[in-house]
C-alpha positions in Angstrom: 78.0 99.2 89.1 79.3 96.2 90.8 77.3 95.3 93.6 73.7 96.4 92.2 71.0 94.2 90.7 70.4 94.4 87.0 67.4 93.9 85.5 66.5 93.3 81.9 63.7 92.9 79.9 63.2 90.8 76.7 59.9 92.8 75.2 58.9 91.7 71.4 55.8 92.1 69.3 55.1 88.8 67.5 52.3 87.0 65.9 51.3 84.4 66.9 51.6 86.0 70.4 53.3 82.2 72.1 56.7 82.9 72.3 58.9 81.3 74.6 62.1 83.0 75.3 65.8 82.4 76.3 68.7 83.9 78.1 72.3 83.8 77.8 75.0 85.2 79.7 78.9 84.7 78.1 77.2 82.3 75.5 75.8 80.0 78.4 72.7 79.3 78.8 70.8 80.6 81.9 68.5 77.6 82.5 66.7 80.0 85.6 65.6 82.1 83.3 64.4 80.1 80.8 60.9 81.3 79.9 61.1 84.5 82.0 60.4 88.3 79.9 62.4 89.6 82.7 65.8 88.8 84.2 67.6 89.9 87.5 71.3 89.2 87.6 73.5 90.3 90.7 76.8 92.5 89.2 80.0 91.6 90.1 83.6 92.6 88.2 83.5 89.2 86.5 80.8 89.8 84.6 82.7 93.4 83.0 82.1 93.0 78.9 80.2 90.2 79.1 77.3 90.0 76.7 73.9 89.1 77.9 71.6 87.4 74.8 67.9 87.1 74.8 66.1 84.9 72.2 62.4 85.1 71.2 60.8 82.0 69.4 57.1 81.1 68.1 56.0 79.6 65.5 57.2 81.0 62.2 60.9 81.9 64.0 63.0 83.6 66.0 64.6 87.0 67.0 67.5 88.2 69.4 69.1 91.2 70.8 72.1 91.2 72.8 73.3 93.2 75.7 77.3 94.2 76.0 77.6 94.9 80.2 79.6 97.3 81.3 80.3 96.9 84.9 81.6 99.8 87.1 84.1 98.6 90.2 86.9 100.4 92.2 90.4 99.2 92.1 91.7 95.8 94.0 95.4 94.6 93.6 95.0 92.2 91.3 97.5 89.4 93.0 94.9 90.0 96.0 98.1 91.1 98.0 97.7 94.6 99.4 100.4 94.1 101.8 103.6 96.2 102.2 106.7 94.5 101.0 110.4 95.0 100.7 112.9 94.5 97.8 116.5 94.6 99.1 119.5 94.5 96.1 123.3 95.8 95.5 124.2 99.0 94.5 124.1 99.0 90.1 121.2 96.6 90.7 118.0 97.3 88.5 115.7 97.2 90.7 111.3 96.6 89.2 108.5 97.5 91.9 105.0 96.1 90.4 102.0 97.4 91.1 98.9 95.5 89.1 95.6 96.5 89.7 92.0 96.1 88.3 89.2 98.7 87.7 86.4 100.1 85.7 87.9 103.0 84.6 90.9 102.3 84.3 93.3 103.3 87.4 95.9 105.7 87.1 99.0 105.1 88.7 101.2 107.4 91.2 104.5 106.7 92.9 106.0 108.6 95.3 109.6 108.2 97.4 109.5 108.8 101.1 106.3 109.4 101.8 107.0 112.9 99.5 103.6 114.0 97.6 105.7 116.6 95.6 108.1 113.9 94.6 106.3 111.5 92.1 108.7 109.5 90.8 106.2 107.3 88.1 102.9 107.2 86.7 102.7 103.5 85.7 102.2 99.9 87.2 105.6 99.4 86.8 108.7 101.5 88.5 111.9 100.6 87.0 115.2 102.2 88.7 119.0 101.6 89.4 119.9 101.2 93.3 122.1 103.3 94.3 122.2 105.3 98.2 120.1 108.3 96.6 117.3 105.9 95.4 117.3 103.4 98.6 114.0 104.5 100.0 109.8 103.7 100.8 108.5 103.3 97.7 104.3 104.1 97.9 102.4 102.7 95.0 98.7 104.9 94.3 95.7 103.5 92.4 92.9 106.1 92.1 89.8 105.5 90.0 87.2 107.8 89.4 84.3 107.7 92.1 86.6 105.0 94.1 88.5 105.2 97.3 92.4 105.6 96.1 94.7 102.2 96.9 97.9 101.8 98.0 100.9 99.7 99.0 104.3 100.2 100.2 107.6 98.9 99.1 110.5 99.0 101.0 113.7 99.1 98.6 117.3 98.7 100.9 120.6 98.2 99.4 122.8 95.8 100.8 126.3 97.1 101.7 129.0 97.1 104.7 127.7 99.1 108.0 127.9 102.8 107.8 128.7 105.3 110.5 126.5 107.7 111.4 129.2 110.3 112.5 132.9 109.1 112.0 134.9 111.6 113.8 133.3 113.5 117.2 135.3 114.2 120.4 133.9 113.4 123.4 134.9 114.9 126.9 135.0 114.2 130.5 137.1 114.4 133.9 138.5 112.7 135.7 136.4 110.0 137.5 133.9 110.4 135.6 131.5 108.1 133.9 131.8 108.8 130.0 129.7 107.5 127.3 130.9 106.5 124.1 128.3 106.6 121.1 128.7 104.1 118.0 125.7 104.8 115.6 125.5 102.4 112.5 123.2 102.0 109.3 123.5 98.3 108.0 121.8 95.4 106.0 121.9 93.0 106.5 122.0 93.6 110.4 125.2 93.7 112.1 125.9 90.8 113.4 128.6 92.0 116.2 130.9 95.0 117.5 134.4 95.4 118.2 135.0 98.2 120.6 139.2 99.2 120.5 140.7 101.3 122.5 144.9 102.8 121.1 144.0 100.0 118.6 143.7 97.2 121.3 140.4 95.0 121.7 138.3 95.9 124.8 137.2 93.1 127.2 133.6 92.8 126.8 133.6 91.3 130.4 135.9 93.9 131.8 134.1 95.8 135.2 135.4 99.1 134.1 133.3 99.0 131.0 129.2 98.2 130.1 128.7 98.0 127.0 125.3 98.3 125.8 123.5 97.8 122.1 120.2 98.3 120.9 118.6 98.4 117.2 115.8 99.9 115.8 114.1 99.3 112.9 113.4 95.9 111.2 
């Protein structure tokens, strides 16, 4: 497994007993071990199906036997970027989350929308889907290996589109004298850039003592 020490041993029965021997990792020659029955190599994922060599030689000739490593490691994004991100597109648009990753096994894959764990919506590196309102949502991306830690990432899909009220159409009440507040809840992207507060169809003045407007945004 990655992260262990490996050692190997080049053991031969030969007459005459001088034999020199000879290692090779990838086809290169490892001039370190040159000589050496024995040979330690620190195991890393780079060296996964790799094929270690070891040459005997006297006299009268020469023998070999070769090693084919098979390196155990858990899954790493394989762009190195394990940070969220966000994908924003029109409505109709096809819309392709990736999700590479690299490990011995093999990962399987597991996407799920909104944070649901009973709503998988793919099983492979690659999630493939038309935007529309019902699929705008937090894609999660899961890597599990066998004996590994699970990996993930989130995607953040948004469709771009006018604002949206929250609630069209809801009375309001107060007496006379009284202080009222008047609620305007959007959904938007991009963000808003301004509002336009009417009263009997006619523009309110902003700057007007009467009124106070106030707005605030949450999210990104």
């Amino acid at each position: 497994a990655e992260g262990d020490k490996l050692i190997l041993e080049c053991s031969v029965d030969a007459r005459p007993e001088q034999v020199t021997y000879q290692w090779l990792l990838g086809g290169q020659e490892i001039k370190e071990a040159a000589g050496a029955v024995e040979m330690v190599i620190d195991v890393t994922r780079d060296l996964h199906q790799k094929s270690v060599s070891c040459l005997a030689r006297n006299s009268l000739g020469q023998s070999s036997a070769e090693y084919k490593l098979d390196v155990k490691y858990g899954p790493r994004f394989v762009d190195d970027d394990d940070s969220d991100g966000a994908v924003t597109g029109q409505a109709g648009d096809r819309i392709i989350l990736q999700c590479q990753v690299d490990s011995n096994p093999a990962p399987q894959y597991r996407w799920i929308k909104d944070g649901d764990v009973f709503e998988i919506v793919g099983t492979g590196p690659v999630l493939s889907f038309i935007l529309s309102p019902a699929s705008e949502a937090v894609y999660t991306c899961q890597a599990l290996a066998t004996g590994y830690d699970p990996l993930a990432k989130q995607i953040q899909v948004t469709m771009l589109g006018p604002p949206v009220m929250s609630e069209t159409e809801v009375a309001q009440y107060g007496a006379v004298g009284d202080t009222v507040q008047v609620h305007c809840e959007t959904r938007s992207s991009p963000d808003i850039a301004a509002f336009v507060w009417k009263f009997n169809g006619e523009e309110l003045d902003k700057m007007s003592p009467a009124l106070s407007i106030v707005e605030s945004r949450s999210g990104n």
